[in-house]
C-alpha positions as CSV (number, residue, x, y, z in Angstrom):
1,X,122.2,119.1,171.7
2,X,120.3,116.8,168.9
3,X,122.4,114.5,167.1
4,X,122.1,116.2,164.0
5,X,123.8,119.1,165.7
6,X,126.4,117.5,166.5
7,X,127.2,115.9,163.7
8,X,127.3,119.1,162.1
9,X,129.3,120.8,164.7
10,X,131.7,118.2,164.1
11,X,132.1,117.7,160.4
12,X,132.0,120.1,157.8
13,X,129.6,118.1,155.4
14,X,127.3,115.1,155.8
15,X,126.2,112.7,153.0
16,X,122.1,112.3,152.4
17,X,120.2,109.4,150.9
18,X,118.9,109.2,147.8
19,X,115.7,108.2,146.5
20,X,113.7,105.6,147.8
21,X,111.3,105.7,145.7
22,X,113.3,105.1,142.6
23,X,114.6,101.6,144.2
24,X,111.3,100.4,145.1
25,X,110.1,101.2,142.0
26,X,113.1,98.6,140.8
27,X,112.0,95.7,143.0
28,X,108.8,95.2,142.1
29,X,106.4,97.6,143.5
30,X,103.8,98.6,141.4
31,X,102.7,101.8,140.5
32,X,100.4,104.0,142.3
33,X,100.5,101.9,145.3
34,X,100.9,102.6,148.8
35,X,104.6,103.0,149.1
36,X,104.6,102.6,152.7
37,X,102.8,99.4,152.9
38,X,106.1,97.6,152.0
39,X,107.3,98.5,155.7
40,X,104.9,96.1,157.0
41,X,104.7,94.1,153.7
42,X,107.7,94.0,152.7
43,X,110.2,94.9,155.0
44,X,113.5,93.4,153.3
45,X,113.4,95.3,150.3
46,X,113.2,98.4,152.1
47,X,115.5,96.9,154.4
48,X,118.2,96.6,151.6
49,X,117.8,100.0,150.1
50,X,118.9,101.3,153.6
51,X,121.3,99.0,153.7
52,X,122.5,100.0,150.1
53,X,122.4,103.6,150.8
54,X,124.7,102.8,153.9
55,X,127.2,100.8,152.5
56,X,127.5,103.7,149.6
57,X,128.6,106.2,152.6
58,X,125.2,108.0,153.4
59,X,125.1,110.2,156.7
60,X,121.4,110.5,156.6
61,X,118.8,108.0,156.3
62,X,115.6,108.6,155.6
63,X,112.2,106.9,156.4
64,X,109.9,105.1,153.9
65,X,107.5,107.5,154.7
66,X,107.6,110.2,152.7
67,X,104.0,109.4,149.9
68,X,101.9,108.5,152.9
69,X,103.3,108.9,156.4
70,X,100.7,111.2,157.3
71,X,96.8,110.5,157.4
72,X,95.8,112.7,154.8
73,X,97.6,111.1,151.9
74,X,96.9,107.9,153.2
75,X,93.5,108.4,152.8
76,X,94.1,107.5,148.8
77,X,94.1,104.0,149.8
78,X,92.1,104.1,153.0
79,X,94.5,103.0,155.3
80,X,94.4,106.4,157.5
81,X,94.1,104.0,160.6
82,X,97.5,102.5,160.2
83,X,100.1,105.8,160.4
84,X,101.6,104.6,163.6
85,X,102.2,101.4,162.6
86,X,103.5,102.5,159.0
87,X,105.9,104.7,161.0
88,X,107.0,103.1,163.2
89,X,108.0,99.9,161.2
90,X,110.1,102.5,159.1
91,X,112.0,103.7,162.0
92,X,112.3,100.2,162.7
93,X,113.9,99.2,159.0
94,X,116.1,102.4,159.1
95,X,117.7,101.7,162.6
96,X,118.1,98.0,162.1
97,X,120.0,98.9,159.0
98,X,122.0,101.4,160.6
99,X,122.7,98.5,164.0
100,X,123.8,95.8,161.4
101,X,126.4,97.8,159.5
102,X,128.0,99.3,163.1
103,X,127.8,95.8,164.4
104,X,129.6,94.7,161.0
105,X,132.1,97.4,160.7
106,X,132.8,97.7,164.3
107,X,131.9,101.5,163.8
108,X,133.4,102.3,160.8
109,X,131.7,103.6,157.9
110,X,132.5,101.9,154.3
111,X,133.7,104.9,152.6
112,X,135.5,107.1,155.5
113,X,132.4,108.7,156.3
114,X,131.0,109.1,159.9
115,X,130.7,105.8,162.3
116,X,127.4,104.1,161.4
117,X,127.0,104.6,165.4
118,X,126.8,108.2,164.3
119,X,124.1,108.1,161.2
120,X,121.3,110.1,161.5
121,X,118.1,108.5,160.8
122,X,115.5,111.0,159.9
123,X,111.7,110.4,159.6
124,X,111.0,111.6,156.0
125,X,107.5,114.0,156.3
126,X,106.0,115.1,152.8
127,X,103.0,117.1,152.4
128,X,99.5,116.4,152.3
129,X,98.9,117.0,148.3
130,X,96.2,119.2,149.0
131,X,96.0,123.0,149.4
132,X,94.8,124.7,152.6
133,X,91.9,126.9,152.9
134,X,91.1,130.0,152.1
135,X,92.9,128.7,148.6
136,X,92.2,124.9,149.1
137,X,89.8,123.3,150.8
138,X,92.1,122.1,153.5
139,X,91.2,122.9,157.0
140,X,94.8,124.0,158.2
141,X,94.1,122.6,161.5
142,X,93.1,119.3,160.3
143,X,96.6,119.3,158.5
144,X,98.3,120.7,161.6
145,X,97.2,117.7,163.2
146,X,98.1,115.1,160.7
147,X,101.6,116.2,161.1
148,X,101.7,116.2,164.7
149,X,101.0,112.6,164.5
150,X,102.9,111.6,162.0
151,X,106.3,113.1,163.8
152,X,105.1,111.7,167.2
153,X,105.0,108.4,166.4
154,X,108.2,108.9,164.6
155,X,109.6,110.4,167.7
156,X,108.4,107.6,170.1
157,X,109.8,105.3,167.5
158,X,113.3,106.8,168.2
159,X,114.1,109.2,164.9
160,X,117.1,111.5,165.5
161,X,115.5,114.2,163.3
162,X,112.6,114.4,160.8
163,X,113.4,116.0,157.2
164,X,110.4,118.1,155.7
165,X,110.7,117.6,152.3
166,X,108.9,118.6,148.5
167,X,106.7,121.3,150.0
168,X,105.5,124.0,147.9
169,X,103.7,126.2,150.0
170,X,105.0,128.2,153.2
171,X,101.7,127.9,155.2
172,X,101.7,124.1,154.8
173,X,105.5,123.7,155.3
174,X,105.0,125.9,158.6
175,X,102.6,123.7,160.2
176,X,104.8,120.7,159.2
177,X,107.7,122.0,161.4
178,X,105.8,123.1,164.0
179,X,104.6,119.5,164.2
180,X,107.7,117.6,164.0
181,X,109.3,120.6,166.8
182,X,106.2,119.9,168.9
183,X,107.6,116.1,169.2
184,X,110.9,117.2,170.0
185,X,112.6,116.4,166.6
186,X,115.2,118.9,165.0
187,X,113.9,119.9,161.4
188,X,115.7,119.6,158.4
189,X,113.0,122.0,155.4
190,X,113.6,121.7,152.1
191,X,111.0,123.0,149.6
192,X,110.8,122.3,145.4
193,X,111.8,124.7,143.1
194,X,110.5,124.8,139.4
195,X,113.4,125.2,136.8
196,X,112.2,128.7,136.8
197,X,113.8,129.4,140.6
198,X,110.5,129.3,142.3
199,X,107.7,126.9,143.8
200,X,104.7,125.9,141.8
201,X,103.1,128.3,144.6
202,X,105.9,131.5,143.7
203,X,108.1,131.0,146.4
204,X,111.4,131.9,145.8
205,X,114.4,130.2,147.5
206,X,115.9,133.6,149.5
207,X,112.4,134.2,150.6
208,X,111.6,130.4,151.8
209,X,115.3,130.9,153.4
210,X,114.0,133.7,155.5
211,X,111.0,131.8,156.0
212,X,111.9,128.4,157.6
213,X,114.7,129.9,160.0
214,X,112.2,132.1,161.3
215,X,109.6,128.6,161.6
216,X,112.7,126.9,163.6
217,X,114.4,124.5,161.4
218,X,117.8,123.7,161.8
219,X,118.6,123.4,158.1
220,X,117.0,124.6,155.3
221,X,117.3,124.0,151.7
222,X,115.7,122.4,148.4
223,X,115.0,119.0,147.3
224,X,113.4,117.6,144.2
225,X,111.8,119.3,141.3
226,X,115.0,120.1,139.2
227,X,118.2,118.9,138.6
228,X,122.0,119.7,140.0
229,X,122.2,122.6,137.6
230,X,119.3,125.2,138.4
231,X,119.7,124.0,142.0
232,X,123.4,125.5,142.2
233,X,121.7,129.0,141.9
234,X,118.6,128.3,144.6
235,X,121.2,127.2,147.1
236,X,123.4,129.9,146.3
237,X,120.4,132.3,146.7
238,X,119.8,130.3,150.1
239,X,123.4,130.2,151.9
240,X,123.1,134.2,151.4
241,X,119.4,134.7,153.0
242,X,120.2,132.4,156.2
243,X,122.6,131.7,158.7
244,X,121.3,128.0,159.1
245,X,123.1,125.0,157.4
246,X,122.3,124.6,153.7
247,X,121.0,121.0,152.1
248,X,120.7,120.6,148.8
249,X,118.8,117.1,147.2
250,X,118.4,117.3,143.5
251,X,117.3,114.6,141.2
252,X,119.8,113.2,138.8
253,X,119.1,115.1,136.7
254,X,115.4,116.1,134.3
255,X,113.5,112.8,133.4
256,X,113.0,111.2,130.2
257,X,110.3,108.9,129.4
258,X,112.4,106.4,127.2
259,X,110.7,103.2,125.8
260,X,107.5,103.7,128.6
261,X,109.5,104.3,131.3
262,X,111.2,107.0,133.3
263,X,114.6,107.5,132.7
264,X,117.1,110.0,135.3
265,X,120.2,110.7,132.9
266,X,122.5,112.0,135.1
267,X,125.1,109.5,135.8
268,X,127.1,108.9,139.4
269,X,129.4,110.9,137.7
270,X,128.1,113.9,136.7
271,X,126.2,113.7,140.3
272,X,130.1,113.8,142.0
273,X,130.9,116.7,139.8
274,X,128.3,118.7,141.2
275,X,128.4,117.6,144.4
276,X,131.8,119.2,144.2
277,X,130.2,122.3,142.9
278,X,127.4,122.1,145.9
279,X,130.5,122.2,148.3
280,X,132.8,124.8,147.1
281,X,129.3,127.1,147.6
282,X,129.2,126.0,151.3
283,X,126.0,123.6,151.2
284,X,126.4,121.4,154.4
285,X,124.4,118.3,153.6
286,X,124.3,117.2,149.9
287,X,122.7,114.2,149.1
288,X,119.9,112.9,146.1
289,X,116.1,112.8,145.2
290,X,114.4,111.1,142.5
291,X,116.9,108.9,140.0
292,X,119.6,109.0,142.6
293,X,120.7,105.6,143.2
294,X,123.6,104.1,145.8
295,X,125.6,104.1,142.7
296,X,125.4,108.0,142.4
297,X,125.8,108.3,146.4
298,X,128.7,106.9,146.6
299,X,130.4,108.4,144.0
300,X,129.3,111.7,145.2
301,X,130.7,110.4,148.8
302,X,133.6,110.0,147.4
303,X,134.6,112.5,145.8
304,X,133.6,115.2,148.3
305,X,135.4,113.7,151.3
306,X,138.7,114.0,148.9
């Protein structure tokens, strides 16, 4: 059995990350750049947002690979060449995060969570930001491949899972599982809903729900895109279309561009309120996407493992 089975056989909910993205962003690195650079780069300030996101009682961690782990989006910047090596220093950042806070704790988590021996750390797979042919232009099998590779060198790196996150599009999501199941990883899907309830390519949340258990993820859910709010009803519309475990990732809350930059409003908070809310519906792994900060993970922590 995987790890994240396990876990989940074991406890009733697990704590995710939140946005790594966000906290980059706050240490300096500029934007439009290759986000994953900074694992080679800059390894200690990725270094510390695991490190924060563990010490505020996370479950999950997630890779630094999410805007270019795969070749395709790393094209942008032509540095297609270097996906093994971006990959695998992430797995490296995550785990060493994960080793110095069960070395310093002796095992125990900061916030009565699981043992930090027992975090999960998932490689992060996002899609390719293109659309596959016959809509796109896309060769699916080029894609297919650019997955495969991106979740084996996570694999030989030593991920626990991969989480297959902000897709929009079944056929694209499909090849991404099948890629990271290929390497032996245990999937965790989540796809982004518009405010409206469905993805910018119509996919609405029961129907993805069908969709990814019958692909072979573990867990299933939505991530990005939208608020706590709207996302109440998508998992709700999810937990009744699956038998799989249920993850819900929203952002704190709808940005707002205030004096040139983007603001999240949602506060830690209003985050733990409806985390609250995410539980009482039966969602299994509740954690945060963009604007969601240690600060809001750990209140959220918190109050759920009341």
């Amino acid at each position: 059995m995987s790890k994240l089975l396990e876990m989940l056989n074991r406890r009733r909910l697990l704590i995710g990350d939140g946005a790594i993205g966000t906290m980059l962003e706050a240490a300096g690195l500029p934007a439009g750049s290759c986000r994953e650079l900074w694992n080679v780069e800059q390894p200690d300030k990725v270094l510390a947002v695991h490190r924060a996101y563990i010490a505020a009682g996370a479950d999950i961690i997630e890779t630094n690979t999410f805007f270019g782990g795969n070749r395709i989006q790393l094209q942008k910047w032509g540095l297609e060449e270097r996906v093994a090596q971006f990959n695998e220093a992430a797995l490296h950042l995550a785990r060493r995060a994960v080793g110095e806070a069960s070395a310093g704790s002796q095992g125990a988590a900061s916030d009565g969570g699981a043992a930090c021996d027992d975090i999960i750390v998932s490689v992060s797979m996002g899609p390719t930001g293109e659309v596959l042919a016959p809509l796109g232009n896309l060769d699916p099998q080029e894609a297919a491949d650019a997955f495969r590779e991106q979740a084996q060198a996570a694999a030989q790196a030593g991920a626990d899972a991969a989480t297959i996150e902000t897709f929009y599009a079944l056929d694209e999501i499909k090849l991404a599982i099948e890629g990271a199941l290929a390497a032996g990883l245990p999937v965790m899907a989540t796809m982004t809903f518009e405010p409206s309830g469905r993805t910018m390519m119509g996919v609405a949340p029961a129907d993805a729900a069908r969709a990814l258990t019958a692909y072979g993820a573990a867990v299933i859910g939505a991530n990005c895109g939208t608020g706590p709010e709207p996302m109440l009803a998508m998992a709700e519309a999810m937990l009744a279309a699956t038998d799989r475990p249920v993850m819900a990732q929203p952002n704190a809350g709808v940005p707002k561009l205030v004096g040139g930059k983007t603001v999240f409003p949602e506060t830690p908070e209003v985050m733990a309120n409806y985390a609250e809310r995410f539980a009482q519906l039966g969602v299994r792994i509740i954690g945060g996407c963009c604007g969601t900060t240690p600060d809001h993970i750990r209140a959220m922590a918190q109050r759920i493992r009341k």
